[in-house]
N, C-alpha and C positions, 0 to 999 in steps of 0.2 A: 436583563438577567445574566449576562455575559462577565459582565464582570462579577455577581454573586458566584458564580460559579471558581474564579480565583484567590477568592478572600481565605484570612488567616484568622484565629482566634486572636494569635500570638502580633498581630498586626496593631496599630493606634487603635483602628475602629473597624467595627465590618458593615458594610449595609445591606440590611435586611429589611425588606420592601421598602426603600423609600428613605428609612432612618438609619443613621450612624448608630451603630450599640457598641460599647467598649467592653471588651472581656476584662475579668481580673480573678486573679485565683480568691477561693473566700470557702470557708469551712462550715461542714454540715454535719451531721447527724453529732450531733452535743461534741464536736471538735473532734472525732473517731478520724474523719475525710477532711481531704481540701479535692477542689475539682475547678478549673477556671470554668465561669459562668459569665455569662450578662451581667453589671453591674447591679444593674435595676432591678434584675432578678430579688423579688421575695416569698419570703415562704406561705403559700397559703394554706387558708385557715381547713378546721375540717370542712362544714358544711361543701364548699367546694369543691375539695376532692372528693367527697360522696358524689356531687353531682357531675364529676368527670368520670367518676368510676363506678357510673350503677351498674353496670351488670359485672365487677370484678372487681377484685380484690387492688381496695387504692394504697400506693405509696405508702409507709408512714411519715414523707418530708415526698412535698412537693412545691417546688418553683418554678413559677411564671412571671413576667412581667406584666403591664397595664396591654402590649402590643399583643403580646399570647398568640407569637406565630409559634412557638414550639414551648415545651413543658418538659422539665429534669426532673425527677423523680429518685426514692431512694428508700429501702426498708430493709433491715437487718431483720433476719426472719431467724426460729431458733430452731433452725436446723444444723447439725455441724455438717461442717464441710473443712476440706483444706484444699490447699490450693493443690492438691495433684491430683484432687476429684474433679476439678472442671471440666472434663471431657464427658464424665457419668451424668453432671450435674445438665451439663447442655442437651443432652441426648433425652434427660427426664422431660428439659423446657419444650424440646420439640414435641413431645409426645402429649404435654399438657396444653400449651400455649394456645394452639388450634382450638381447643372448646369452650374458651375463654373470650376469643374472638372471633366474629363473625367473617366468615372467607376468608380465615387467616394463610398465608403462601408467605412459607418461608422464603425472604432472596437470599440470605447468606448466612455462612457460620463461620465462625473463626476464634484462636486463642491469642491474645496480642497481649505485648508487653505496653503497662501504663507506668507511671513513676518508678513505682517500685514496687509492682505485684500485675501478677498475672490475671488478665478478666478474662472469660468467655463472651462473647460477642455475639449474638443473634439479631437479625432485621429481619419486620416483616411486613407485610403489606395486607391491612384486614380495612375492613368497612367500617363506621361507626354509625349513628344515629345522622348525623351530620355529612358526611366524608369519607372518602378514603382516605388514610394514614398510612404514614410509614412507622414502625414503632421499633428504637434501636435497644433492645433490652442488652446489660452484662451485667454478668454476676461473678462473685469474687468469693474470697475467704476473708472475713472480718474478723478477729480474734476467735477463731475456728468456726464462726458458724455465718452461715449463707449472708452475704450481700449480694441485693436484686436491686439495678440499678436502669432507667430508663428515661429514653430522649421518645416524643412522637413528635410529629408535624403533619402536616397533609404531603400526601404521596405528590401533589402538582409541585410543592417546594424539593422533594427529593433529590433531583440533580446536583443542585449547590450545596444541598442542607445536610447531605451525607459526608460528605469531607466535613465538615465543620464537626458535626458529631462524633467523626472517628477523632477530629482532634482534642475535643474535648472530656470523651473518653479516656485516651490517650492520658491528659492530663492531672487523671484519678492518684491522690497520692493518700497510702493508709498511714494515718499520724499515729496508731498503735505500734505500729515495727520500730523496733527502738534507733535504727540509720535512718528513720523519718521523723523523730522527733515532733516534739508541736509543735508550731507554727506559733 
């Protein structure tokens, strides 16, 4: 595991448990985002996000690969927002987020700059049916209104799996701002 723990998105290939997975940046929510991901990442279907998201509110765009060590998520909700509300907007998630998941314990919060817009950043550590998780939720301003965007994995991978996730966060670029152009 030592060496998961210094792998790069931006690297040839990362290995995660066992296999080589190549990152490549690739566009989501009908060309709105790009966000480097797994290559192999694809979008799954509803039925499945129902069965990842019974007790809550799933994604409207969720990918995994066939390995489904970790899951990216993403839903434009119609809430407005702009990007100088993300401190109100992260104060509401902490306040909701807990009764949505079971033991949920905040471990961090934070505002970071990704391409070219500012996310709010929350990780948390809750139980599911299955496991404990770590679940990296940010949310953004999408052409003024909420983007809710999320990585989980199991809390045993957290060590390594957190930097990979802050990079891949990181790597959120909104193809709506017209200095981001489409892809």
């Amino acid at each position: 595991m030592s060496n998961e723990n210094k792998q790069s998105i931006y690297n040839p290939f990362v290995m995660i448990h066992g296999r080589q997975t190549v990152f490549s940046r690739q566009t989501v929510l009908e060309g709105k985002v790009s966000i480097v991901m797994p290559d192999d990442f694809a979008l799954l279907d509803e039925a499945t996000r129902r069965k990842m998201y019974a007790v809550s509110d799933a994604p409207g765009e969720l990918y995994s690969n066939e390995q489904g060590c970790f899951v990216l998520g993403f839903k434009q909700a119609e809430t407005a927002i702009a990007e100088n509300q993300l401190d109100f907007a992260m104060d509401i998630m902490k306040k909701v987020f807990p009764y949505s998941a079971h033991q949920a314990q905040l471990l961090s919060a934070k505002i970071m700059q990704a391409q070219n817009a500012q996310l709010g950043v929350l990780a948390y550590a809750h139980e599911t049916l299955l496991e404990k998780v770590c679940q990296v939720m940010f949310l953004g301003s999408l052409e003024g209104r909420m983007l809710v965007g999320s990585l989980h994995f199991s809390l045993k991978d957290s060590e390594w799996m957190l930097p990979l996730a802050e990079e891949i966060i990181g790597s959120y670029c909104d193809l709506t701002q017209k200095e981001g152009g489409k892809e």
